[in-house]
C-alpha positions as CSV (number, residue, x, y, z in Angstrom):
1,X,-13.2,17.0,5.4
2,X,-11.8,17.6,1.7
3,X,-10.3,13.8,1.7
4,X,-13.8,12.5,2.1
5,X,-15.1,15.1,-0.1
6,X,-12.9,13.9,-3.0
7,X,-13.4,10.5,-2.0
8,X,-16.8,10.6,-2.5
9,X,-16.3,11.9,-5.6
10,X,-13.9,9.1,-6.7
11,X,-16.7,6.6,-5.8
12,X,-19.1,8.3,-7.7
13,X,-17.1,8.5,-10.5
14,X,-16.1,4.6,-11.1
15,X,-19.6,4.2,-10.5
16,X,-19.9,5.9,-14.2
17,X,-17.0,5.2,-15.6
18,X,-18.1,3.1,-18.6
19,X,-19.4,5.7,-19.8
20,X,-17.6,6.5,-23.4
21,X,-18.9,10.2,-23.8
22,X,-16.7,13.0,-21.8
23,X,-20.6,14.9,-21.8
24,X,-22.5,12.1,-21.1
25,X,-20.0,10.8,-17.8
26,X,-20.2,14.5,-16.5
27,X,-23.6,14.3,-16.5
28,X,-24.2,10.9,-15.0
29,X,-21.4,11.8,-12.3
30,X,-24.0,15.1,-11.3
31,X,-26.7,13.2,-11.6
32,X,-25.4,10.2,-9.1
33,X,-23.4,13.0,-6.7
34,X,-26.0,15.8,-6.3
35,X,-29.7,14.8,-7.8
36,X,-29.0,11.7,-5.6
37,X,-27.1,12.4,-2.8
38,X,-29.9,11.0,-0.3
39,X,-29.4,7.6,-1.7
40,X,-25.5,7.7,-2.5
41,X,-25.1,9.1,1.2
42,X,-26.3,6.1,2.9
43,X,-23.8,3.7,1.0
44,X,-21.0,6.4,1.9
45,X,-22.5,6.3,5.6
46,X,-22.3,1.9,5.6
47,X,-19.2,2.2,3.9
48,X,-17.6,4.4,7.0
49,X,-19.2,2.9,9.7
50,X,-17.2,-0.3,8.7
51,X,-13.9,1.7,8.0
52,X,-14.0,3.5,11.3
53,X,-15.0,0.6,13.4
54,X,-12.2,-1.7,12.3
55,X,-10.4,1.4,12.4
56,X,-11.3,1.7,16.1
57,X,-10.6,-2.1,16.8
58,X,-7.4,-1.8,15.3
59,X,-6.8,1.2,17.7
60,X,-8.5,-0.7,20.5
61,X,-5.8,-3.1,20.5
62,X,-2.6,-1.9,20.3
63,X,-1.1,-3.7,23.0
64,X,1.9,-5.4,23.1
65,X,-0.2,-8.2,24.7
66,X,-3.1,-8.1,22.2
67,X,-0.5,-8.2,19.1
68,X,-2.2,-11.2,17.7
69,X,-5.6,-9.5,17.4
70,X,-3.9,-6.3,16.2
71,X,-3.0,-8.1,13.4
72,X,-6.1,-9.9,12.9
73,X,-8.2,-6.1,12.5
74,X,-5.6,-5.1,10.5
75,X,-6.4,-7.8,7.8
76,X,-10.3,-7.2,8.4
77,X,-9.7,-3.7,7.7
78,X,-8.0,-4.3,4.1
79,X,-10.6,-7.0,3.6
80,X,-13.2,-4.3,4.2
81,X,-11.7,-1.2,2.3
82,X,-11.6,-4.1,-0.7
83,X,-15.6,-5.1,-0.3
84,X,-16.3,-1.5,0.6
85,X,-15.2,-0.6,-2.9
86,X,-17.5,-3.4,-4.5
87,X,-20.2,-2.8,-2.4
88,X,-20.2,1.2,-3.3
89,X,-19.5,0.7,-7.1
90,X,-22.2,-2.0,-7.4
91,X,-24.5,0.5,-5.2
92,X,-24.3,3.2,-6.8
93,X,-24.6,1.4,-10.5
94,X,-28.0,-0.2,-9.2
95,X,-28.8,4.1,-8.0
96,X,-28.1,5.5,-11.0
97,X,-30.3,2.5,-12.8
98,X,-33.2,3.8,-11.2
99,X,-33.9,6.8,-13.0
């Protein structure tokens, strides 16, 4: 539980992160993680859901007959972690917009 704790909270924080001001990011970063946390929850939830289930599919098919399709997950995966990154940074930049 404390890896997805401090991943959540190394989303959160490049959501903020052109923020110059050490005072100003700190407070954004609370602002976004706890004042918010119903809305930067549900992105975390997508974001999982995705992660698991090609996590699962990848698992699904470890066969020495299904290699092909191992592989194949395996590059949906990293293509998700990649968009899953986008998609939570530009998420949580339109949250904390909405003040």
């Amino acid at each position: 539980y404390s890896v997805m704790i401090i991943y959540f909270f190394l989303m959160a924080s490049y959501a903020v992160m052109e923020i110059k001001s050490w005072k100003e990011w700190l407070k954004a970063l609370f602002r976004l993680a706890f004042k918010k946390i119903h809305h930067t929850l549900i992105v975390l939830l997508i974001n999982l859901v995705l992660i698991f289930g090609s996590l699962y599919l990848i698992y699904f098919f470890m066969n020495e007959n299904t290699f092909g399709l191992m592989m194949f997950f395996s590059l949906i995966l990293i293509l998700i972690l990649v968009f899953s990154r986008i998609f939570w940074i530009a998420g949580l930049r339109e949250i904390s917009k909405n003040d």
